[in-house]
C-alpha positions, 0 to 999 in steps of 0.5 A: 641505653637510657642514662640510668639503665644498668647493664647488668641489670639482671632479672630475680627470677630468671637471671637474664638481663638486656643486652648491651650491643657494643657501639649503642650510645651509652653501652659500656658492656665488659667482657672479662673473665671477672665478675662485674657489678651492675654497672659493668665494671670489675668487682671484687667484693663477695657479695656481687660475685655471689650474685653474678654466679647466682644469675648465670646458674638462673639463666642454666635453669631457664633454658634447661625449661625450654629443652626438650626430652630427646626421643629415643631411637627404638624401644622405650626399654629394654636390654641396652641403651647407647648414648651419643652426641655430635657426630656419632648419631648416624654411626650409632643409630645404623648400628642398632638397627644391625643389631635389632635386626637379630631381636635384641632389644636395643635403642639409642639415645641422642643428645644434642645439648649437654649443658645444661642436660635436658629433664627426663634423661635419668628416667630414660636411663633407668628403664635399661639393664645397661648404658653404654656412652659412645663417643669420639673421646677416650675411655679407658679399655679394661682390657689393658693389663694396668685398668680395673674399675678402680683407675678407669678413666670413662669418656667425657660422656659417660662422666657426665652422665654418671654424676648428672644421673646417678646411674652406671654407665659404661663407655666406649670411645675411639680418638682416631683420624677418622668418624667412629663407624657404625660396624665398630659400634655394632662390634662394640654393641655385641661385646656388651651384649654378652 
């Protein structure tokens, strides 16, 4: 680094700044949880913390121009939508297929970035009756005698995808030893189908 380079130098419109490698002549670089001035060190006035938070949300919007909309797996709208992540991708796809297979308009819909999420998920979203996140997390069944709608905890997911979205959706999680299998979400598919 040059002497009257700054390492957090960051850029007005989109938040992003040079790195700093860790050894260059020069190169103080910080890593804490705290905010840090331009110069690298801890702040702990307002105003620099204001602005650090606003860059790093810059940074968010900027590579949330660069996503991609994912594709969704069968038709572009019909009956039942299911949303994944991760490892659930295969599972969920070979259990709509089962489940297209006997003529009902379902699809899938694979995230492979949650944050930030990519444009176009609450147009995919709405052009559902119904969504259903399925994930290797834990939901709340409503079929436990002490869960209603009100004190129902949704997966990770589906939470997520409720505030990013404002759409209802519903959920469906499994925390086990084992990968969720596509005949569990074909079983699962079926019962919201109902």
């Amino acid at each position: 680094m040059n002497d009257g380079d700054l390492p957090y130098d960051w850029d007005s419109r989109s938040g992003q700044r040079r790195r700093v490698i860790p050894g260059q002549p020069n190169g103080m670089h910080t890593l804490t949880g705290l905010a840090h001035d331009r110069r690298s060190c801890v702040a702990y006035n307002l105003q620099t913390n204001k602005e650090g938070i606003r860059h790093r949300s810059l940074k968010l919007a900027a590579l949330q121009k660069t996503i991609k909309t994912p594709r969704v797996f069968g038709d572009d709208q019909g009956e039942l939508l299911v949303v994944g992540w991760g490892s659930t991708r295969g599972a969920i796809e070979e259990a709509v297929q089962r489940v297209r297979a006997d003529g009902h308009s379902v699809s899938a819909l694979h995230l492979r970035i949650l944050q930030p999420l990519a444009s176009g998920i609450k147009e995919i979203l709405q052009r559902f009756d119904k969504v259903l996140a399925v994930e290797n997390n834990w939901a709340d069944s409503l079929d436990d005698e002490l869960i209603d709608e009100e004190n129902r905890r949704y997966s990770n997911l589906a939470w997520l995808l409720r505030a990013r979205c404002l759409v209802d959706i519903d959920c469906w999680g499994e925390v086990g030893e084992q990968p969720i299998k596509p005949g569990t979400v074909e079983r699962v598919i079926r019962e919201r189908l109902q």
